[in-house]
C-alpha positions in Angstrom: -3.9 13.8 8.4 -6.7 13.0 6.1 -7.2 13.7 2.6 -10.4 13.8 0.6 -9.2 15.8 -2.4 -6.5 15.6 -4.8 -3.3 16.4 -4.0 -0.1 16.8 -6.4 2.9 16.7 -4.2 4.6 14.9 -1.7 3.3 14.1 2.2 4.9 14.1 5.5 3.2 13.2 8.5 4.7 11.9 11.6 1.3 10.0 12.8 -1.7 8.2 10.6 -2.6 9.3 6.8 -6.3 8.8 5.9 -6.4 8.8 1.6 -9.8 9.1 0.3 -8.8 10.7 -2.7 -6.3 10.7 -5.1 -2.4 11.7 -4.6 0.4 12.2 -6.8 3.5 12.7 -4.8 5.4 10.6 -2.1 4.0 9.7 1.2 6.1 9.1 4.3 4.0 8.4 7.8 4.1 6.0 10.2 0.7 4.3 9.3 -1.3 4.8 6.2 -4.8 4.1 5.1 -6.4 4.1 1.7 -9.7 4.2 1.4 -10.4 5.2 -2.1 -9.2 7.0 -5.0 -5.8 6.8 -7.5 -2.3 7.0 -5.6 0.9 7.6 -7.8 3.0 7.3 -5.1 6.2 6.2 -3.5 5.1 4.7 0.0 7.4 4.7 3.5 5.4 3.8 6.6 7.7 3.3 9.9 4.4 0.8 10.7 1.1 -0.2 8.5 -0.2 0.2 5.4 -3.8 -0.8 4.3 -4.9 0.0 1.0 -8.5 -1.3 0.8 -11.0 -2.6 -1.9 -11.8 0.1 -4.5 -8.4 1.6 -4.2 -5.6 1.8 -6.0 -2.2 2.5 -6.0 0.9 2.7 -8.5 4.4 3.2 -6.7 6.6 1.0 -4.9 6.3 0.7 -1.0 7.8 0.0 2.3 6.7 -0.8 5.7 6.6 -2.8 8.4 3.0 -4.2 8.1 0.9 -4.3 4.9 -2.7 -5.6 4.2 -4.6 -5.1 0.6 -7.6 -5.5 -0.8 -7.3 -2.9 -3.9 -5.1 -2.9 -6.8 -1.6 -2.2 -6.3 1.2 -1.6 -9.4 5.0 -2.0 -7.8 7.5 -3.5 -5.8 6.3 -4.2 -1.9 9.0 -4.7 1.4 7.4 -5.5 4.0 9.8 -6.0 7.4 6.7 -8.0 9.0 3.6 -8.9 7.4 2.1 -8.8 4.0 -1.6 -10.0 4.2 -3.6 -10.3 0.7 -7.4 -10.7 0.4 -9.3 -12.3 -1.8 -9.4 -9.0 -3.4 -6.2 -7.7 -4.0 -4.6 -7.3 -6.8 -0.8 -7.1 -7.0 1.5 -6.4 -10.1 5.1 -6.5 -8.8 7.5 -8.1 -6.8 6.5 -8.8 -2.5 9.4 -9.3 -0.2 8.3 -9.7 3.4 9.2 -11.9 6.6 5.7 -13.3 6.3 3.3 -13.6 4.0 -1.1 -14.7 4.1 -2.5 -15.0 0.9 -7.2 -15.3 0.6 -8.3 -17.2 -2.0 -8.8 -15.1 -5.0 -6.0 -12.6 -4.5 -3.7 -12.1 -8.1 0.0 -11.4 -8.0 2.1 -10.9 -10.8 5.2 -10.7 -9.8 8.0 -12.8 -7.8 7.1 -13.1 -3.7 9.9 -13.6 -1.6 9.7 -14.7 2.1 13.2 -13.4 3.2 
């Protein structure tokens, strides 16, 4: 499913979401993408979620897998991975089993490797 607009409402997808636009409303899919635009959104992906530079997201989220490079405002579980580039910018609270961090990424917020 790919989106390009706006949407207000929430998303359910059993495969991939592609987010080039903005979204107010709770996403649940098994692996998301964010390209661009404004998410207000709670997040549950059964595998990955990449929000990429230029994007940004308020809403808490869990997943399996997560790599960022935009700007994200709430809470992140992660059952695997959590990967930050230099990029990202994260005000909340991670808890993941693992955790890479780039050089320049910000978090605000307590990090938890549980």
């Amino acid at each position: 499913l790919e989106i390009q607009g706006s949407v207000n409402g929430n998303i359910a997808a059993k495969g991939n979401v592609l987010v080039s636009g903005n979204v107010q409303g709770k996403i649940q899919c098994s692996n998301l993408l964010i390209q661009a635009g404004v998410i207000q959104s709670e997040i549950q992906a059964g595998s990955v979620v990449s929000i990429k530079d230029g994007a940004q997201l308020t809403g808490t989220i869990s997943c399996k897998d997560i790599t960022i490079a935009g700007v994200v405002h709430g809470d992140i579980v992660a059952s695997g991975k959590v990967g930050l580039a230099a990029t990202a910018v994260v005000k909340g609270n991670i808890t993941a089993a693992a955790m890479g961090m780039e050089m320049g990424a910000k978090v605000s917020g307590t990090m938890s490797i549980a």
